[in-house]
C-alpha positions in Angstrom: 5.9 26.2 5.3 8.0 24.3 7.6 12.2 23.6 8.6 13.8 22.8 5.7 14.0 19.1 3.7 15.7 16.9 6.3 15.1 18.9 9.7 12.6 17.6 12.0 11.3 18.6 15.4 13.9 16.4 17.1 17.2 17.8 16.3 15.9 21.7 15.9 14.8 20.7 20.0 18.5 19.4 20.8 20.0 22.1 19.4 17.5 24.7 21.2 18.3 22.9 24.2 22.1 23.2 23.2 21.8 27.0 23.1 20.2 27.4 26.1 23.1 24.9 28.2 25.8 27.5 26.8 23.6 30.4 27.3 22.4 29.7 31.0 26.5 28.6 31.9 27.4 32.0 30.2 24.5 33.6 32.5 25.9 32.2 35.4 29.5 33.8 35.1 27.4 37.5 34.0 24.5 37.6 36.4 22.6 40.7 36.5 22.6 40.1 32.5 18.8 40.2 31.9 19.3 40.9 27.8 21.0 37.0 28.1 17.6 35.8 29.3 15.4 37.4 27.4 16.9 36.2 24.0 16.7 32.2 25.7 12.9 33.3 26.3 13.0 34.7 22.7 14.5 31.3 21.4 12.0 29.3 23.2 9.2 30.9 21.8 10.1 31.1 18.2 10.5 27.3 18.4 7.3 26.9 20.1 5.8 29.1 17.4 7.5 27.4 14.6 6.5 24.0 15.5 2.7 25.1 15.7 2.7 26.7 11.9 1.9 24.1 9.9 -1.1 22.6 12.1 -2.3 26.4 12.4 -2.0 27.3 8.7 -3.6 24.4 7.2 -6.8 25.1 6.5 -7.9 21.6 4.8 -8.9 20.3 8.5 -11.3 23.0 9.2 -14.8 21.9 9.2 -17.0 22.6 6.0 -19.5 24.4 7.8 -16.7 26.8 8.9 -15.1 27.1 5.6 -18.9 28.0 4.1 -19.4 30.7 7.3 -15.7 32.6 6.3 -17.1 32.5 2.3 -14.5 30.2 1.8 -14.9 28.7 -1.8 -17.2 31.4 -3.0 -15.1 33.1 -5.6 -15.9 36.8 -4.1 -14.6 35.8 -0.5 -12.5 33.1 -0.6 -9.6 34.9 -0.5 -10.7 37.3 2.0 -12.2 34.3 4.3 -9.6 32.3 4.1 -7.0 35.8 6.0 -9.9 35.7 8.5 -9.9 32.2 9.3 -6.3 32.0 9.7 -6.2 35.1 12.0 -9.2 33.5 14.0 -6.8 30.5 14.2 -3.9 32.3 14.8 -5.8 34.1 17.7 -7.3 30.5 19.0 -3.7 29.5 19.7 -2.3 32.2 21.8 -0.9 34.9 19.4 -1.0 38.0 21.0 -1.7 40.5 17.8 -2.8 39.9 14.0 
């Protein structure tokens, strides 16, 4: 799953960086105003997350050998190897809980 038909990396990154120009002048006239910086921080990182779902949730690149180890194509696991591998990949890049 990925942005919808049409959207690419590039504009979903200008219009990030769009919010955060209005948000940081807006923080500048309200300082003290920590909930302002925490939803830029919160913007950030759901970008940063939604750019690395594809590559993470695409199991087709893992190594055979892997795919065997997690049962994956064995009717009685597969499904149940294929959660694990995901959440091991999950994990691999950084996400904090599963």
């Amino acid at each position: 799953m990925g942005p919808p038909y049409g959207v690419t990396a590039a504009p979903q990154r200008k219009n990030l960086e769009l919010i955060a120009k209005l948000n940081s002048a807006h923080a500048a006239h309200h300082l003290g105003y920590d909930e302002l910086s925490a939803r830029i921080d919160n913007y950030e990182l759901a970008f940063r997350m939604q750019m690395q779902v594809p590559e993470v949730i695409d199991l087709s690149k893992e190594d055979e050998r892997m795919k065997g180890l997690y049962g994956i194509g064995k009717d009685a696991a597969n499904s149940f190897g294929r959660k694990y591998l995901l959440a091991r990949n999950l994990v691999k890049k950084g996400l904090r809980f599963v």
